[in-house]
Phi, psi and omega in degrees: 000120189292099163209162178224117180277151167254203181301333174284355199245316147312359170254348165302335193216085183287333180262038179276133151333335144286334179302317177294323195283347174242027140280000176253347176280013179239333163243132196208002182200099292216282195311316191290335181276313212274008179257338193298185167258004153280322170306306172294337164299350205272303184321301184286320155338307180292329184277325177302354187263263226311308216281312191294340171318309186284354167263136178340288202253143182283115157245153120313290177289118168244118179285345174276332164255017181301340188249001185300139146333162175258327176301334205279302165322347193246268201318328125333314149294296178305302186314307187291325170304311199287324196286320194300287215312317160306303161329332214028054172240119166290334174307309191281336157299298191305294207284341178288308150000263176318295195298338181280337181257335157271031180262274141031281161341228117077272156309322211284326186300353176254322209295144213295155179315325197278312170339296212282310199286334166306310184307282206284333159263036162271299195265010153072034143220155186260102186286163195068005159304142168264355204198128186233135194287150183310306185306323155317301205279350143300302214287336169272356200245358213292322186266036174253143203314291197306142167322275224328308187299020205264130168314321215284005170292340197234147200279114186251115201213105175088022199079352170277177165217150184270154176220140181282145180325153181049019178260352169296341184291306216266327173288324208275312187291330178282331185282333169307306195321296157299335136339320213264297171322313197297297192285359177220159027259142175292178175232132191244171175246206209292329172276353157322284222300315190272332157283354178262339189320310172313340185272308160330308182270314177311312166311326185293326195261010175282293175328310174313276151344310187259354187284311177320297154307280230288325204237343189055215175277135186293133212227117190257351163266013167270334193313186163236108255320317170324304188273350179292295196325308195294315209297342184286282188302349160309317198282325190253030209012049138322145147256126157000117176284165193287352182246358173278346136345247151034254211303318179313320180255351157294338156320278188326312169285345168282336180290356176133343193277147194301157168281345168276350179297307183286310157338320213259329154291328160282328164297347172287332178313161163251355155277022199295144196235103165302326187312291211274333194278308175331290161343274200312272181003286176284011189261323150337284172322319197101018161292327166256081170029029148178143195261116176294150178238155203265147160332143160299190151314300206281293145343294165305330177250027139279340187274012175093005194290330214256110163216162191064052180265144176234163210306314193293317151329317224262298180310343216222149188238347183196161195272033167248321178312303182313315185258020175260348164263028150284272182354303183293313165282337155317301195303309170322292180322338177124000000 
């Protein structure tokens, strides 16, 4: 599609290949940018593009950057892509992911019509469809939430699937989405990595933090009946499948517990090996450079996981949504 965006329009949508191509006549050395005084502005930008992924409520307009370069500003989203990445924490690849594609989202909804159809045929969709090939519209849906988007939910006619008004919009944003996920964590190398660190451990205790706020103190009668069963079959020394592991302890670390904390559970086994149970854990935790997030719901019962479900089983689509609403209810109770 012939159209040429300009500098303001290109930092809405960084991650299009024009957007990139002109942060790179402007970067041409990673090490070399991040010593200049434009790099540190780009840098500290980029951490703030990370922090705000992480915040509840979604801003956009930032007034402070209005005034940014558009190279410098672009070059800030590739910055903010090095820092999750560095992290190995996947939450935080997944929360830069979403905000950068409903930042994207966001912009498109004002944006002149030839605008919004360049974007999405940049990303391989046609705005303003009414109709989608099947084969397209599985291959983007599997992790949005609502029922509705469940193919066997949908009007299916000739290899197409009909789509309701404004929902290409709502596709056009998950496909940035996926796109973004797709591409990380990049690879950088080790001494980037070791020079972000400071930046790096600070975004870690932001995350940390709200994981803290968010989930509170840890309540082992909030889990949910899945992870209750493994911590049992641990106790009565099953041994485990390698993803009932797994699920168990991305959970256990998202919710906040510590690794020797997770440890310590494992240790109820009457076969417990610390060497190995440690390894494993902390490779789980994020300690072999990158952190897992616990299975869905849906997941779990494809892996045989998901048991002892109750009406509240019912309410939840993933055992983390189950156990901040034990918590809540708890908490209601006094």
């Amino acid at each position: 599609m012939d159209i040429v965006l300009d500098h303001k329009e290109l930092i809405k949508y960084p991650f299009l290949k024009e957007s990139q191509q002109l942060a790179r006549r402007h970067v041409e050395s990673l090490e070399e940018f991040l010593s200049s005084a434009p790099g540190s502005v780009a840098l500290k930008r980029a951490k703030d593009r990370v922090i705000a992924a992480l915040a509840k409520k979604r801003e956009f307009l930032d007034e402070n950057t209005q005034s940014l370069k558009p190279e410098l500003e672009i070059a800030s989203y590739a910055l903010a892509r090095v820092l999750v990445s560095c992290s190995g924490n996947r939450s935080l690849i997944e929360r830069l992911a979403r905000y950068e594609a409903e930042r994207a989202s966001f912009f498109l909804e004002t944006e002149d019509p030839e605008i919004q159809r360049f974007v999405a045929w940049s990303i391989g969709i046609s705005a303003g469809a009414t109709t989608m090939p099947v084969t397209d519209y599985v291959e983007l849906v599997p992790h949005m939430r609502d029922p509705r988007w469940r193919l066997v939910n949908r009007d299916v006619h000739q290899g197409t699937v009909h789509l309701e008004p404004g929902e290409i919009d709502e596709l056009i944003r998950e496909r940035i989405r996926v796109i973004l996920i797709d591409q990380m964590p990049l690879r950088v190398p080790a001494g980037i990595c070791e020079r972000l660190e400071p930046i790096i451990q600070e975004i870690s205790a932001r995350y940390q933090q709200q994981t803290l706020e968010q989930f509170g103190e840890i309540q082992e009668e909030a889990f949910p009946p899945c992870i209750s069963a493994l911590i049992q079959a641990i106790s009565t020394g099953a041994n485990l499948t390698h993803m009932g592991r797994f699920a168990m302890t991305s959970f256990l670390h998202t919710i906040g517990m510590s690794i020797t904390g997770i440890t310590e559970i494992f240790a109820r086994a009457p076969d417990f090996d610390l060497e190995k149970t440690m390894y494993q854990v902390e490779h789980i935790s994020g300690g072999g450079g990158t952190g897992y997030t616990p299975p869905s719901c849906p997941t779990m019962r494809t892996l045989g996981l998901c048991v002892n479900r109750n009406k509240d089983c019912e309410r939840v689509n993933h055992p983390l949504n189950y156990y901040r609403l034990q918590k809540t209810k708890k908490r209601k109770q006094g």
